[in-house]
C-alpha positions as CSV (number, residue, x, y, z in Angstrom):
1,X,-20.1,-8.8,3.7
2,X,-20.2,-6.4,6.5
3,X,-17.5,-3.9,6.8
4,X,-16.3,-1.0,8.9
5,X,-13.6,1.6,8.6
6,X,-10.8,2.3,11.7
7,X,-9.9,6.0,10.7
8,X,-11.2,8.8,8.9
9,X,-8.6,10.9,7.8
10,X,-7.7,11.7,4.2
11,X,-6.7,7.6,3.8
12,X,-10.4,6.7,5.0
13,X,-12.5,9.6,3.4
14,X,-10.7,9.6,0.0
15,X,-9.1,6.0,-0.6
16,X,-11.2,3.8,1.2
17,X,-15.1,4.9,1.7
18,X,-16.0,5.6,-1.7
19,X,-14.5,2.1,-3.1
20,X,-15.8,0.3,0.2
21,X,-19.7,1.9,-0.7
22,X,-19.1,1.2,-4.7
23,X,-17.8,-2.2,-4.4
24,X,-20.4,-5.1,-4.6
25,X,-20.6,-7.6,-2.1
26,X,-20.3,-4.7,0.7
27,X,-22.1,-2.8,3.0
28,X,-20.0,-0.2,5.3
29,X,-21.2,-0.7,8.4
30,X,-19.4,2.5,10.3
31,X,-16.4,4.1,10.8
32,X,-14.3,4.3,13.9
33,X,-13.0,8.0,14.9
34,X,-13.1,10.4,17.6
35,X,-12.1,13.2,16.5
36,X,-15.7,15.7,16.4
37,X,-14.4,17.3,13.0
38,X,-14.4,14.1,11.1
39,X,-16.9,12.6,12.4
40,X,-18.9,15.9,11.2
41,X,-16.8,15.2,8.0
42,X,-18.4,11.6,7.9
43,X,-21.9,12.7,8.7
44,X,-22.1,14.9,5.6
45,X,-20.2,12.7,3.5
46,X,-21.9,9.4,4.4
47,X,-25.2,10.5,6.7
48,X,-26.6,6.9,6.7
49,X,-23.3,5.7,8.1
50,X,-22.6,5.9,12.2
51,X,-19.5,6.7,13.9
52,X,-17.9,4.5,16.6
53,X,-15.5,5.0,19.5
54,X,-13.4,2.1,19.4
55,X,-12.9,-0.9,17.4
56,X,-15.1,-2.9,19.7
57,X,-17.8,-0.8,19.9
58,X,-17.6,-1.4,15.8
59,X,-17.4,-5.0,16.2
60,X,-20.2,-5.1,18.6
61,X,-22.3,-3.4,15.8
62,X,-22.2,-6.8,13.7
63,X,-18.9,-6.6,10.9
64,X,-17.5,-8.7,9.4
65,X,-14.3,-7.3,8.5
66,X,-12.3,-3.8,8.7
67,X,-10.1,-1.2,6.8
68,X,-7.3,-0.4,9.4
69,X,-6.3,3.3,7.7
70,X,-5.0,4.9,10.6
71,X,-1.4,6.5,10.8
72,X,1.3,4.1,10.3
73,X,2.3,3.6,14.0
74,X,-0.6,2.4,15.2
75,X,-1.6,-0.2,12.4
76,X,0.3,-3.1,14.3
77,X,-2.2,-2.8,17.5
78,X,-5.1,-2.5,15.8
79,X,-4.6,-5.2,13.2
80,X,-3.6,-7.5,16.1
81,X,-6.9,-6.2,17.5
82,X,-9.0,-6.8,15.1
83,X,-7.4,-10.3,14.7
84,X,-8.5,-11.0,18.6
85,X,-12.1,-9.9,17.5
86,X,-12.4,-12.5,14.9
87,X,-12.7,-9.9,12.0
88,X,-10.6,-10.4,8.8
89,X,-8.7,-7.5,8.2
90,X,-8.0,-4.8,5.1
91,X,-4.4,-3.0,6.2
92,X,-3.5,0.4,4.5
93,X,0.1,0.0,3.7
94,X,2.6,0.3,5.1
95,X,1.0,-2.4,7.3
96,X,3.9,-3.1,9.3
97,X,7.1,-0.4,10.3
98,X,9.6,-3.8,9.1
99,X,9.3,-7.7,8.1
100,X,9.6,-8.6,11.7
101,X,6.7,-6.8,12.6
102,X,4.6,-8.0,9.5
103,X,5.6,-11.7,10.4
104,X,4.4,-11.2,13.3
105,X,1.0,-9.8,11.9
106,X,0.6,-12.7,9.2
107,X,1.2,-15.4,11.4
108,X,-1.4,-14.2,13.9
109,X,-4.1,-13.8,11.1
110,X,-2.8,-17.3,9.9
111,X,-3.4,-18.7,13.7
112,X,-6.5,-17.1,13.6
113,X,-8.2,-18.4,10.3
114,X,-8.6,-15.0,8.9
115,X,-7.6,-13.4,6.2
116,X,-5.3,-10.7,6.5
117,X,-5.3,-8.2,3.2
118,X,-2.8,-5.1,2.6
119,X,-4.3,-2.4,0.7
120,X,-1.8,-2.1,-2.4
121,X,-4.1,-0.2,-4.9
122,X,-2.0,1.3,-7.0
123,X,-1.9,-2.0,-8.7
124,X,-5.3,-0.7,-10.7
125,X,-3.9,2.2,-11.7
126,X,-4.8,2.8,-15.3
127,X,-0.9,3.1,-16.9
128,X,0.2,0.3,-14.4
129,X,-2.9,-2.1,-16.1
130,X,-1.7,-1.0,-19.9
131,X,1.6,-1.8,-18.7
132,X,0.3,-5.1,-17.5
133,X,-1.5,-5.6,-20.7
134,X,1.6,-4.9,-23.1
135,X,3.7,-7.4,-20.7
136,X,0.6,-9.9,-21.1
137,X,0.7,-10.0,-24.4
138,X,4.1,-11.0,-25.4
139,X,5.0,-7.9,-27.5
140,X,7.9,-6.5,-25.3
141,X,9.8,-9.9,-25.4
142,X,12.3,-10.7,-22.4
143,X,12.4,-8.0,-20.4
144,X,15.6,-6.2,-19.7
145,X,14.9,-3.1,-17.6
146,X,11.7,-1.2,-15.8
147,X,12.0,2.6,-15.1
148,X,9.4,3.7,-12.7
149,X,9.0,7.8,-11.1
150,X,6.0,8.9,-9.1
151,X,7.1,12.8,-8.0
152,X,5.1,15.1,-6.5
153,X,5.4,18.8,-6.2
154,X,4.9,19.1,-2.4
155,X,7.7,19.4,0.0
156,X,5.5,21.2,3.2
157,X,3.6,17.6,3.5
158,X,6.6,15.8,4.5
159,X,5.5,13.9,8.0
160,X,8.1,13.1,10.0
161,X,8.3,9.8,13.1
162,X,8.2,6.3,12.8
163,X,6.6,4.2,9.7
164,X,6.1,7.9,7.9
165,X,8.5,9.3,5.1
166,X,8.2,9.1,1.3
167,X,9.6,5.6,1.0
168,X,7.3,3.9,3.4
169,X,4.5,5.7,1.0
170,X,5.0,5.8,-1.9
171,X,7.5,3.4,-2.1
172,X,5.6,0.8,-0.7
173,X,3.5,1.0,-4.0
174,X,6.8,1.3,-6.0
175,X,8.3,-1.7,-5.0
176,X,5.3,-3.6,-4.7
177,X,4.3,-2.5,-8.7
178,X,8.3,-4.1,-9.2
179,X,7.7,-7.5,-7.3
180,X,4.2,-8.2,-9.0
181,X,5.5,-8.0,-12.2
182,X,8.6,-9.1,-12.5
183,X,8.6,-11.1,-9.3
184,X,10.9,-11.7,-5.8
185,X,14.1,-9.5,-5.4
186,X,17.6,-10.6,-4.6
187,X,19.7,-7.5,-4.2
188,X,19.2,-3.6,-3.4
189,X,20.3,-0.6,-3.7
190,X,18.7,2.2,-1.9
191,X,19.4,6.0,-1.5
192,X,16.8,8.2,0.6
193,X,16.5,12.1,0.4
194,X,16.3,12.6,4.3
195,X,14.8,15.5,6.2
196,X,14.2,16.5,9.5
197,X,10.7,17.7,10.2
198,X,9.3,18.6,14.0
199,X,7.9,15.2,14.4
200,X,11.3,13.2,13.8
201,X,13.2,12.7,10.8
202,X,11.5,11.4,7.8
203,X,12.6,11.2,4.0
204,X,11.5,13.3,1.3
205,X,12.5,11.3,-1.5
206,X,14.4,7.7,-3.2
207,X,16.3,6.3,-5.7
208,X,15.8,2.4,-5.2
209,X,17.7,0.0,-7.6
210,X,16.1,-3.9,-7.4
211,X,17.7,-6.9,-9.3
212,X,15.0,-9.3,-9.5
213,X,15.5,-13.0,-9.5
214,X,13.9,-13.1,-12.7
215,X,16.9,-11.1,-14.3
216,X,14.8,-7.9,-14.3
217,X,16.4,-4.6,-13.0
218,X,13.8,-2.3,-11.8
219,X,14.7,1.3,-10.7
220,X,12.2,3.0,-8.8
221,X,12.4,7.0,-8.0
222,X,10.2,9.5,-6.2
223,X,10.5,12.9,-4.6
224,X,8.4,15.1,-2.6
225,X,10.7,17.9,-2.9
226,X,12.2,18.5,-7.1
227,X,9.7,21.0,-7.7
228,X,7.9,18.6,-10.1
229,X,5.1,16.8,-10.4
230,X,4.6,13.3,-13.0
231,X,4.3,9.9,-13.2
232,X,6.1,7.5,-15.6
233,X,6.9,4.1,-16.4
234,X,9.3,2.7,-19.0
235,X,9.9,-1.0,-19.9
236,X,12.7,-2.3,-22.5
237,X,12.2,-5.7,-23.7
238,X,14.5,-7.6,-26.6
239,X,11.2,-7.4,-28.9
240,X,10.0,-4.1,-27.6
241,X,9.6,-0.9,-25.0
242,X,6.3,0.3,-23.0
243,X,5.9,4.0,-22.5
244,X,3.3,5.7,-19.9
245,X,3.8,9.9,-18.9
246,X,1.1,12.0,-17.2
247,X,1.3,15.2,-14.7
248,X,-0.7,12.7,-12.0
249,X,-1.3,9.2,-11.2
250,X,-3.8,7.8,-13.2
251,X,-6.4,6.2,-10.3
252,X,-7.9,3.1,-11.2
253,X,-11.2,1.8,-10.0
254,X,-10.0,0.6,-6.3
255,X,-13.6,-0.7,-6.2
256,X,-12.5,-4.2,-7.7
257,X,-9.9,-4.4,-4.4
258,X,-12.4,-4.3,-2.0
259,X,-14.8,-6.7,-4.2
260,X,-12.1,-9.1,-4.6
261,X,-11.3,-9.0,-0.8
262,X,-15.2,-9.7,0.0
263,X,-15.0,-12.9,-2.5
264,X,-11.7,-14.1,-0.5
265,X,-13.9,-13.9,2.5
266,X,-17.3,-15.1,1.5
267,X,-14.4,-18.4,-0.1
268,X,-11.7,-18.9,2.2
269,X,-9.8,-18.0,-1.0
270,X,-6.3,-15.4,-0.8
271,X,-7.0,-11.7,-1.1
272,X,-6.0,-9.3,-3.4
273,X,-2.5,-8.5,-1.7
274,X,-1.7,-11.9,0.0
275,X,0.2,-11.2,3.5
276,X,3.2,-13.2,1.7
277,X,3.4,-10.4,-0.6
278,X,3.0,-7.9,1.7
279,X,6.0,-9.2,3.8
280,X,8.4,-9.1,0.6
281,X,7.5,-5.7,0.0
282,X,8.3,-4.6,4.0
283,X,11.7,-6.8,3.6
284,X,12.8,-4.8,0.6
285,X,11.8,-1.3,2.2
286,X,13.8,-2.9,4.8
287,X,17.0,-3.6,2.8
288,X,16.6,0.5,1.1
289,X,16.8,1.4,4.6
290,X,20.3,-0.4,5.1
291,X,21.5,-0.3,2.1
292,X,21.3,3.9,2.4
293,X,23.0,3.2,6.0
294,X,25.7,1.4,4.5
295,X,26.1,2.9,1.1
296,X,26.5,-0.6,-0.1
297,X,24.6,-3.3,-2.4
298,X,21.9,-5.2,0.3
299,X,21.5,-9.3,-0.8
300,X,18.4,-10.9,0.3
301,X,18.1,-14.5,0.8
């Protein structure tokens, strides 16, 4: 499969190239940016690989498929774009700014025929895979409860405007690491850290609380701003409890994403991230949002 890359900035160089160039099935085909500095960036990091201008020009190349890692705002235009260019599509998450906007997005790729895929990595991460396995295997019983805190120790990268903000990062990953295990949500509880920051105002940090409709409770905190860094899950079964703690994310090999994606391509099979998931995941960021408006529980239907 023949793929290219809209955007080159620490999304495109760090968590997409080098799993697009190690993944098999794949060849990366270019990389859309304008800006002289990364496309400098690119030529040293990936000489064999050209730049383009726009997404066209990219298309025009020959692809058959593309990452769409620009900054949130624009992710909506360009997917939509790349839809109207017959290319199936890899969106870095958030891939939408709410579930009305991601409905929008499925259903086009859905009209379409193509196969729209959201970028949810952190489900390779190696503690949320041992996590996985210990679920797997039956030894934590029924579970009760799931604990879940990515911090990190750096308040001056706080971006302000729409779609940016701690909770649209990070808690994309959060909430989607809740919903694939333990599986749809039917109430939550939100509370965001907010800051103001030159671009707009933005959130440096959440406390989320899901019930699941599964009888799970997940809670789900991270921070930009306690002066801490540290990862950490916790899950109490009736037979058992799963511990993971380490200073940084453990990164898994995000490789398998994109070789998974190619194989939904090459099949006509669902991706990785299916746009169904994706959706649920925007809904509930959705439902922190009011909830943190309204101070009050948030019931989805």
């Amino acid at each position: 499969m023949r793929l290219g890359i809209v955007g080159y900035g620490l999304g495109g160089r760090v968590f997409h190239a080098p799993y697009v160039t190690a993944a098999t099935g794949i060849e990366l085909v270019g990389v859309v940016t304008r800006d002289q500095a990364r496309r400098d960036q690119l030529r040293e990091d990936l000489p064999h690989v050209p730049a383009f201008d726009t997404l066209a020009d990219l298309a025009r190349a020959g692809v058959d498929a593309v990452t769409i890692t620009t900054p949130p705002p624009t992710r909506e235009e360009l997917v939509l774009e790349a839809v109207s260019l017959g290319l199936h599509v890899v969106a870095d998450k958030p891939f939408a700014p709410d579930s009305e906007t991601a409905e929008r997005l499925r259903s086009a790729a859905d009209e379409a025929g193509l196969i729209l895929d959201v970028f949810h990595n952190r489900r390779l991460d190696e503690d949320f895979l041992r996590l996985r396995e210990s679920l797997d295997s039956g030894a934590l019983g029924r579970v009760r409860r799931f604990h879940n805190r990515f911090d990190l120790d750096d308040p001056g990268t706080i971006v302000g405007g729409p779609g940016n903000g701690l909770l649209s990062d990070l808690g994309s990953h959060l909430v989607d690491q809740a919903m694939f295990l333990f599986g749809p949500v039917e109430s939550v509880f939100g509370r965001l850290d907010p800051r103001d920051t030159p671009e707009g105002p933005s959130d440096g940090g959440f406390v989320i609380t899901l019930q699941h409709v599964s009888g799970v409770d997940s809670h789900l905190t991270a921070s930009r701003v306690h002066h801490m860094a540290g990862r950490s899950m916790r899950v109490y079964g009736d037979g058992g409890a799963f511990e993971a703690n380490s200073r940084e994310a453990l990164l898994g090999d995000y490789s398998e994403h994109y070789a998974a994606f190619a194989t939904a391509v090459r099949n006509r099979t669902q991706p990785p991230v299916t746009p169904g998931e994706a959706v649920a995941v925007i809904t509930v960021l959705d439902a922190v949002r009011e909830s943190h408006a309204s101070g009050q529980v948030v019931r989805l239907p």
